[in-house]
C-alpha positions in Angstrom: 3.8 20.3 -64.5 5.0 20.2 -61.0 5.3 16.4 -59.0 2.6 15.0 -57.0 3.2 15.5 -53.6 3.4 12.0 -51.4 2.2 12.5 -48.0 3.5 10.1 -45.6 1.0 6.9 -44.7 -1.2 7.6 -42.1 -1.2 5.4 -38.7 -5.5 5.6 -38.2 -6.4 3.2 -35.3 -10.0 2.7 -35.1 -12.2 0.9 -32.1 -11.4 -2.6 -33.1 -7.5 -1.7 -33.8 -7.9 -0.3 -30.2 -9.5 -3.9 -28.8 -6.4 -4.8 -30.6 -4.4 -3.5 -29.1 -5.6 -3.9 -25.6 -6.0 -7.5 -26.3 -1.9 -7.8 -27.5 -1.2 -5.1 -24.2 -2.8 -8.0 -21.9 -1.5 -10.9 -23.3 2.3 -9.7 -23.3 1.5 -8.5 -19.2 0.5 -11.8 -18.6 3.8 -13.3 -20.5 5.5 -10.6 -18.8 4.2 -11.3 -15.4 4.9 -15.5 -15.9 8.5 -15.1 -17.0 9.5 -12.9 -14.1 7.8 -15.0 -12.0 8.7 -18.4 -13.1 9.2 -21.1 -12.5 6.0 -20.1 -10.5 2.8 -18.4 -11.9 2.0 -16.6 -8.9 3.9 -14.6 -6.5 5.7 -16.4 -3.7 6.4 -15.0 -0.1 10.4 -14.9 0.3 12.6 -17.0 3.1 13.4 -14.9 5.9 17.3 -15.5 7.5 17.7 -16.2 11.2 20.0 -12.6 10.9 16.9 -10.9 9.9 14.9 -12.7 12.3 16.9 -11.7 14.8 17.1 -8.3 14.0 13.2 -8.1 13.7 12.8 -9.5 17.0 15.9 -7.0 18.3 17.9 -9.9 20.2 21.0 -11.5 18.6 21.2 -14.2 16.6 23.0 -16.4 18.7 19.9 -16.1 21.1 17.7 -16.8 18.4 19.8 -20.2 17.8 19.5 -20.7 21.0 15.5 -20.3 21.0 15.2 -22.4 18.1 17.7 -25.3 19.8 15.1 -25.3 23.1 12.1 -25.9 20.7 11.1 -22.4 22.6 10.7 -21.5 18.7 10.1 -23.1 15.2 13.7 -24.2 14.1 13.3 -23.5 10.9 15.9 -24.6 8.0 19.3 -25.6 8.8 21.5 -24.1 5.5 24.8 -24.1 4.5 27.5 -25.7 6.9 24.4 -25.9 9.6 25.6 -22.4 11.3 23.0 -20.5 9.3 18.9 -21.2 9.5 16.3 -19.7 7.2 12.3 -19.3 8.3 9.1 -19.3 5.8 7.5 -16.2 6.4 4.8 -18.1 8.9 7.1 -19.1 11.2 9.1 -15.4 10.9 5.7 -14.1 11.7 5.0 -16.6 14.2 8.3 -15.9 15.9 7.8 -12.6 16.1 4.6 -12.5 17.7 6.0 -14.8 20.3 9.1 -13.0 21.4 9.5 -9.8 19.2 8.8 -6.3 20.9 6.4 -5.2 18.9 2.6 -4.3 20.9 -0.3 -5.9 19.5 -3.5 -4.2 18.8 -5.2 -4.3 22.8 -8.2 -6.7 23.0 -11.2 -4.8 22.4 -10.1 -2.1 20.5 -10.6 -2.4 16.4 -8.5 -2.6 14.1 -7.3 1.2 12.3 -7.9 2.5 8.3 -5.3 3.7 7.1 -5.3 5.5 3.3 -2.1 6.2 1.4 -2.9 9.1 -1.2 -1.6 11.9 -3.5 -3.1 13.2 -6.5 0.1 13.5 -8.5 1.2 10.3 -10.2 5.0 9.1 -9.9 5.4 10.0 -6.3 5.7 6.0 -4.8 1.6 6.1 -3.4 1.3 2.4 -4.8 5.4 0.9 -3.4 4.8 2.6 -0.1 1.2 1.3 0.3 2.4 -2.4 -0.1 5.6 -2.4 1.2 4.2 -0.5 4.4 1.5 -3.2 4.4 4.6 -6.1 4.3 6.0 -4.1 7.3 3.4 -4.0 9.6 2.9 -8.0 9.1 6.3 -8.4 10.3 5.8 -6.6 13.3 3.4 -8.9 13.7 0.4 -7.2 12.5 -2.7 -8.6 10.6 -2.9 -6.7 7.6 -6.1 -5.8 4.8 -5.0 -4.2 1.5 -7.9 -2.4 -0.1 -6.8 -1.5 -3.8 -9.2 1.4 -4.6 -7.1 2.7 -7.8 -9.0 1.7 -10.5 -5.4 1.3 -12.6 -4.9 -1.4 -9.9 -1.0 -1.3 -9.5 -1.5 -2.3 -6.2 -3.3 -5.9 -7.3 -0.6 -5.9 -10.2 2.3 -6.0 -7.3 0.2 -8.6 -5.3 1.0 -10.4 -8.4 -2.2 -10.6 -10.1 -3.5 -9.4 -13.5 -6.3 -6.9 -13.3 -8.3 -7.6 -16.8 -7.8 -11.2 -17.0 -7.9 -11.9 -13.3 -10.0 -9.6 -11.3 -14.1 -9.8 -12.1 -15.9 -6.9 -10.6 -17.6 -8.9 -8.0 -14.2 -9.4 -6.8 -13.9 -5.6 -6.1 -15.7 -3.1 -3.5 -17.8 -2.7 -6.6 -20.8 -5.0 -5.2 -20.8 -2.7 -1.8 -20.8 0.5 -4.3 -23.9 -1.1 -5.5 -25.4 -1.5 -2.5 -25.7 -5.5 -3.4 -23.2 -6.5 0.1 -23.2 -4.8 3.2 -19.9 -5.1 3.8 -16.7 -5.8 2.2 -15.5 -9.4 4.0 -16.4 -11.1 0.8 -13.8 -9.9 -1.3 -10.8 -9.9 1.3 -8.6 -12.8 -0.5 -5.7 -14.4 1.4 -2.1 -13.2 -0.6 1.2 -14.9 -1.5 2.3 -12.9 1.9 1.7 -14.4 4.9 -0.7 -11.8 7.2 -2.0 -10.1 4.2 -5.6 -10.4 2.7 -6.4 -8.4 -0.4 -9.4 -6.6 -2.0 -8.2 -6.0 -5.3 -9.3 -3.4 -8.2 -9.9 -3.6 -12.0 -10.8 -0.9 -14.2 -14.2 -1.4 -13.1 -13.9 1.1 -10.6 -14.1 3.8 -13.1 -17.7 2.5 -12.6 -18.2 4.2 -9.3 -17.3 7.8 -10.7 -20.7 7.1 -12.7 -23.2 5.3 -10.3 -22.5 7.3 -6.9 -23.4 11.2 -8.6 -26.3 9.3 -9.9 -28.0 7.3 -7.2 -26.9 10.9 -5.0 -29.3 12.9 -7.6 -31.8 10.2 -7.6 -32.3 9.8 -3.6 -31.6 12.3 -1.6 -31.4 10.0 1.7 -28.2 8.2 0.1 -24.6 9.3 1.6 -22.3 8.4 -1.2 -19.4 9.5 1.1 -20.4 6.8 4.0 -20.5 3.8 1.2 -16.8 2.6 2.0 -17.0 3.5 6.0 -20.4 1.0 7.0 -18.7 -1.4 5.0 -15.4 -1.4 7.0 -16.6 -2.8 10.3 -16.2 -5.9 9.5 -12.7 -5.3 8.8 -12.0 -3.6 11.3 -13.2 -6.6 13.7 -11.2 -9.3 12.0 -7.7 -7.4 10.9 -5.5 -5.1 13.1 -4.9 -2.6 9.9 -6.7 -1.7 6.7 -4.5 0.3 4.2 -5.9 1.6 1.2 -4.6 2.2 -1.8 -7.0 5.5 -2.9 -7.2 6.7 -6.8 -4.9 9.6 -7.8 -7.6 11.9 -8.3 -10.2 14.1 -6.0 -13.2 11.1 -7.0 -16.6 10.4 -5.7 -14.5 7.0 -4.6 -11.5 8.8 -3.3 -13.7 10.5 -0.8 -15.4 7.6 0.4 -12.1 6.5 1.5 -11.0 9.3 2.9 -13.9 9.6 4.7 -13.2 6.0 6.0 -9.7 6.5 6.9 -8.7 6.9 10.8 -5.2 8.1 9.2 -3.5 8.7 6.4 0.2 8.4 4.8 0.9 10.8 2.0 4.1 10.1 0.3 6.5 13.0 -1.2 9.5 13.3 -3.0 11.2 16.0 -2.3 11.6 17.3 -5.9 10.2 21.1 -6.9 7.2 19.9 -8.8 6.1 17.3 -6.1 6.2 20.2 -3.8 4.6 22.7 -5.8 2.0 19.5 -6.1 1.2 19.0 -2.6 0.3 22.7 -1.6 -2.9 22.2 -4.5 -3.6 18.8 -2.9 -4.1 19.9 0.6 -6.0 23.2 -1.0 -8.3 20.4 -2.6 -8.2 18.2 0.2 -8.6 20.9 2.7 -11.8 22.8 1.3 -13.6 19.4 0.4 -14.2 18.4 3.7 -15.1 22.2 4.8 -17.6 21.9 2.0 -18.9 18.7 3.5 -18.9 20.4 6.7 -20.6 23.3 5.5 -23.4 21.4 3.0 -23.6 17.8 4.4 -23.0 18.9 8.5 -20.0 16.6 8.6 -17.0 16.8 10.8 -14.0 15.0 9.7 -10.9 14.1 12.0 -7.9 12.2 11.4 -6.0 10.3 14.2 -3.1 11.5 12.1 -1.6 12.6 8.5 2.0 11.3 8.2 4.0 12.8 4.9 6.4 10.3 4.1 9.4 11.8 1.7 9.5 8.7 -1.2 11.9 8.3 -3.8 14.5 10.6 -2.1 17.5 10.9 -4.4 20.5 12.4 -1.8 22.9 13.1 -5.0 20.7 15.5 -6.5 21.9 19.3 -5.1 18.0 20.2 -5.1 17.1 17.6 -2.5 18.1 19.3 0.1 16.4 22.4 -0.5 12.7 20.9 -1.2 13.3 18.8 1.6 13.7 22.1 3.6 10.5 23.4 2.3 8.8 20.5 3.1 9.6 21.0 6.8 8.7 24.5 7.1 5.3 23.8 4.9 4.5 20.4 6.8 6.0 20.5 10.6 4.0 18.4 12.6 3.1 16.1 9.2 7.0 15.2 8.6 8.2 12.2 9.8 12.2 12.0 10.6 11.8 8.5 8.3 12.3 8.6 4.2 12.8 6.5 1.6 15.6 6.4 -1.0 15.5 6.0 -4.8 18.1 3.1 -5.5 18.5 0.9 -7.9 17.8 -2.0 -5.6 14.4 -0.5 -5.4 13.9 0.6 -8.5 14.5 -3.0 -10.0 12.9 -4.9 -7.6 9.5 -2.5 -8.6 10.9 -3.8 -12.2 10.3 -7.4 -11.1 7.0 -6.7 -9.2 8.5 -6.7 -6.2 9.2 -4.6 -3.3 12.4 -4.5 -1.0 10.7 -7.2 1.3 10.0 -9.1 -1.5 13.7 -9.7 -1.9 15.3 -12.7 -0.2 19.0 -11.4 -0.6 20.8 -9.2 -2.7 23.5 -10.0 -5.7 25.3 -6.1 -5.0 26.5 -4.9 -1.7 25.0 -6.1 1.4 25.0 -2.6 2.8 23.0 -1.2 0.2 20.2 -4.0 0.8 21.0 -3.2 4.7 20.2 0.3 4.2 16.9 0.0 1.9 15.6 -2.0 4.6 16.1 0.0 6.9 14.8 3.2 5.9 11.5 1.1 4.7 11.4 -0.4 8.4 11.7 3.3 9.9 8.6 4.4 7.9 7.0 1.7 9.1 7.9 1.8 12.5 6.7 5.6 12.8 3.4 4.4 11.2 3.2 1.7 14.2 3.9 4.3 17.1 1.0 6.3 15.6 -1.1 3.2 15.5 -0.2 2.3 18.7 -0.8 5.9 19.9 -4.6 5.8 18.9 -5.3 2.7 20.3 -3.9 3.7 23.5 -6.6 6.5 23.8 -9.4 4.6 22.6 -8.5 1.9 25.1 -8.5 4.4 27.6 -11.9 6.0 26.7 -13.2 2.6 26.7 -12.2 2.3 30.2 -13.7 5.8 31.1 
């Protein structure tokens, strides 16, 4: 008689050991979330230095001293031996719209949409879309982040919980709906001085659902316009909006597109990345000739910037995709990229991003360089801002 077999247990999870699970997944983010944020619950903005006040306003620091011993400028914090001042992120803002060199957004002219997508997962769309939205504050912009992914990393890194946090009525959800005309209700001031946020939840997923619908059921609706009526608000009150768009071709992702005046697509320079973006701008390319084509829609963007993300310079194959990238993408490619460090990497870990950080434990250069490269992006996103306002100023004036 030969021995029963024994089959190894089973691991069956069932709907409520999934709410289980879900429930235990929340709870330990939240924990999570408090202990790398403690000793306070909610994200706070960081202390800028009078050297990096000086540097954002390009003068040196011992003018800057000087500005701050006239009273010309908010003093700010006197550390240290007295030599050395540090500045909330009010006053650095303050201080730079006073005497930095940055242009403002000319009276008259609204303020620019500006979408941040890919449909590949992994390539930096969520890091670049905040930290470029931290930039532009400190150039002395007023700033809108619209967090259309219903994963909602982007409201995760603006320090808030999506589940236990965000309600839908918080979201773009009730504009969706058609229940607000516009989307000023849910733009909620941030830990970061000059940003306002309209976060996501999962109940965005909704929107994949109720748009194809209410489109079948009344032929007069525009599902694509939904996001763009509702912008005008926005685009009175802040000099930028920058949306965070889902990682797939949705009914939502369109919308935003559709509201955009430009767009930054971020791309590593790695073969499958590559490979990755020739089938997004396939997609992107023949959905908007479809909508030309079956809806009578023209669609132009004051500019698509590619952004290379998460470059890694000690890999041999950089080089080569970044090569490719140039001949694919000429007038797309910006000379600015960002590098994969471990400064950046961790302070992603700690839901941070590079502005986020007051100083730096490792070597200053690193932290110098980071900086840099994230304030190059940032400044070729402002001359192409600045570009379009320029010519709508002028038209104006025509």
């Amino acid at each position: 008689m030969s021995a029963k077999r024994i089959l190894p247990a089973r691991n069956i999870v069932d709907i409520d050991g999934l709410i289980r699970i879900a429930d235990r997944a929340e709870a330990t983010l939240l924990q999570l979330r408090d202990d790398l944020l403690a000793p306070w619950p909610r994200k706070t903005s960081p202390m800028i230095s009078g050297t990096r006040l000086a540097q954002m306003c390009h003068i040196e620091r011992t003018k800057l001293n000087h500005l701050c011993s006239k009273g010309i400028i908010p003093a700010g914090q006197l550390k240290g031996n007295g030599r050395s001042r540090m500045f909330t992120l009010a006053e650095a803002r303050a201080i730079v719209q006073q005497i930095g060199p940055h242009k403002r957004r000319p009276a008259g002219t609204l303020g620019l949409v500006v979408c941040c997508g890919n449909f590949k997962g992994g390539v930096g769309k969520t890091t670049t879309t905040v930290a470029v939205a931290q930039g532009l504050t400190l150039m002395g912009h007023s700033v809108c982040l619209v967090d259309l992914d219903p994963q909602a990393s982007t409201t995760t890194l603006m320090g808030f919980v999506p589940d236990a946090e965000v309600t839908e009525d918080m979201t773009v959800m009730p504009v969706v709906y058609g229940d607000k005309e516009d989307l000023l209700y849910a733009a909620l001031p941030s830990y970061w001085d000059g940003i306002d946020l309209i976060p996501s939840s999962p109940d965005l997923f909704g929107a994949d659902y109720y748009l194809p619908n209410k489109q079948a059921s009344d032929p007069t609706f525009q599902f694509w316009d939904v996001l763009n009526k509702a912008m005008q608000p926005l685009r009175e009150k802040y000099d930028v909006i920058i949306i965070d768009t889902p990682p797939t071709l949705s009914y939502l992702a369109l919308a935003s597109f559709m509201a955009s005046d430009g767009m930054i697509i971020p791309l590593p320079p790695e073969t499958l990345d590559y490979a990755s973006s020739t089938q997004f701008f396939r997609q992107f390319s023949e959905l908007f000739n479809s909508m030309r084509h079956g809806k009578q829609i023209d669609k132009e963007f004051e500019f698509i910037k590619i952004v290379l993300s998460k470059v890694k310079s000690s890999v041999s194959m950089t080089d080569i995709v970044k090569t490719w990238i140039k001949q694919t993408y000429p007038e797309l490619l910006g000379t600015a990229e960002i590098p994969e460090t471990d400064l950046v990497k961790n302070a992603y870990a700690e839901f941070k991003t590079i502005y986020d950080l007051e100083s730096y434990d490792g070597s200053q250069r690193t932290y110098n360089r980071a900086i840099e490269a994230f304030n190059a992006v940032v400044a070729e996103l402002d001359v192409s801002l600045q570009t379009c306002w320029a010519h709508r100023e002028m038209k104006e004036a025509a």
